[in-house]
N, C-alpha and C positions, 0 to 999 in steps of 0.2 A: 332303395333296395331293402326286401326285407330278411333279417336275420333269425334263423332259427333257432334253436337250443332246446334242452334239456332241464327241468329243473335239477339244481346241484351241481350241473356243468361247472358254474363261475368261468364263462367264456368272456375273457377283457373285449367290452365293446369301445372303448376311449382311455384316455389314460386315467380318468378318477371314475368308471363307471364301467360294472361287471355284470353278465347276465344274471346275477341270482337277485341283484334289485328290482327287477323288472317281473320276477318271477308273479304268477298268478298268488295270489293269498290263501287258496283254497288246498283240501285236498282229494279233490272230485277228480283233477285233472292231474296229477302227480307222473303219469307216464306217458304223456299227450306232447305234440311240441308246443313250442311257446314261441310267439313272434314280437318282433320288435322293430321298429323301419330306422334306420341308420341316419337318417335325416334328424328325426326326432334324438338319436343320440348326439348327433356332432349339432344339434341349437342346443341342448343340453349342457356339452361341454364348452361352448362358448359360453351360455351364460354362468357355471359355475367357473370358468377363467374371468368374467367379467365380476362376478359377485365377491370373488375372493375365497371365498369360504366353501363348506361342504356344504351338499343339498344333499339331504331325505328324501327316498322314491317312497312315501307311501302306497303308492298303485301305478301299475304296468302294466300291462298284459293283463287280460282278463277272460277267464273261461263263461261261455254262455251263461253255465252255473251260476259259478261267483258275481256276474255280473247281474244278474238277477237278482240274487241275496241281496247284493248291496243297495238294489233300488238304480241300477244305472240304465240309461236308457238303450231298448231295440237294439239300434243302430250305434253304439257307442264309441267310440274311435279306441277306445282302449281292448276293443272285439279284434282289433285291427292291430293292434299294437303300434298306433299311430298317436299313441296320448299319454300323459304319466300325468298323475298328481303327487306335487313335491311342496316340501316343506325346508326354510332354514337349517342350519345344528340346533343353532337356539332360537326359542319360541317366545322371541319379545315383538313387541310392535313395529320398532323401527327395522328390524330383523328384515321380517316379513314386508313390510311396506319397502326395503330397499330390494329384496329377491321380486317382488311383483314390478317392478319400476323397469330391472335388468329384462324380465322375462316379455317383458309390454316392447320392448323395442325391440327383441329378437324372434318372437312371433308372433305370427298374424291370427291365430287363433287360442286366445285365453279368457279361462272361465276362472275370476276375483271370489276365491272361496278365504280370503284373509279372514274374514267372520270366525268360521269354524277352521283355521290354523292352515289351510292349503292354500297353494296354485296349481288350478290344470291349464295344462298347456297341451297342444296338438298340433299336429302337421298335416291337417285335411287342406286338400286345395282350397284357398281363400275364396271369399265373397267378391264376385266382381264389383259389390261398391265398397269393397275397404275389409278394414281387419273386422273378426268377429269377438264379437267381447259378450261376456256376462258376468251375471253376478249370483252366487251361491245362497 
């Protein structure tokens, strides 16, 4: 299902996870709704129960705009609000290499941006031959 909002709302979508993380970056789209699939929140809040620690939404939701700006692609699941790219609290190696490890077993769809400090993760329906992986 997807959930809509407001940016500012701060509508509790989990217990460690509020609509204003998700919100677009931009402010092209400041009075626009903003979506987000409740799927992608409750793999979320399994994997921060599973990681232990807080995770960083660097990106959620993204307006056509913003998604442009940033270089993301057409069709991007984050258009959909079906993607977020997150990061650790903290931005050490082993951080990062244990949140990409939890995130690889709870979704079938993750892009390895460890390189430049991220993981995207999504909830498109999977590849009939297996999970979809890349690397950043």
């Amino acid at each position: 299902m997807i959930i809509s909002f407001k940016k500012g709302e701060n509508k509790q979508l989990s217990s460690n996870f509020n609509s204003s993380e998700f919100e677009c970056n931009c402010t092209n789209c400041d009075n626009e709704l903003q979506y987000i699939d409740d799927e992608l929140i409750n793999k979320l809040q399994i994997v921060r129960d599973s990681y232990g620690d807080s995770i960083h939404v660097n990106s959620g939701y993204r307006c056509p705009f913003h998604n442009q700006k940033v270089g993301g692609k057409p069709n991007s699941s984050h258009l959909a609000g079906l993607a977020a790219d997150i990061e650790p609290k903290r931005q050490t190696l082993d951080d990062l290499d244990n949140l990409y490890e939890v995130c690889y077993n709870e979704f079938e769809n993750i892009g390895d941006g460890r390189k430049e400090g991220f993981i995207h993760v999504d909830v498109r329906p999977p590849k009939k031959t297996g999970k979809r992986h890349w690397i950043y």
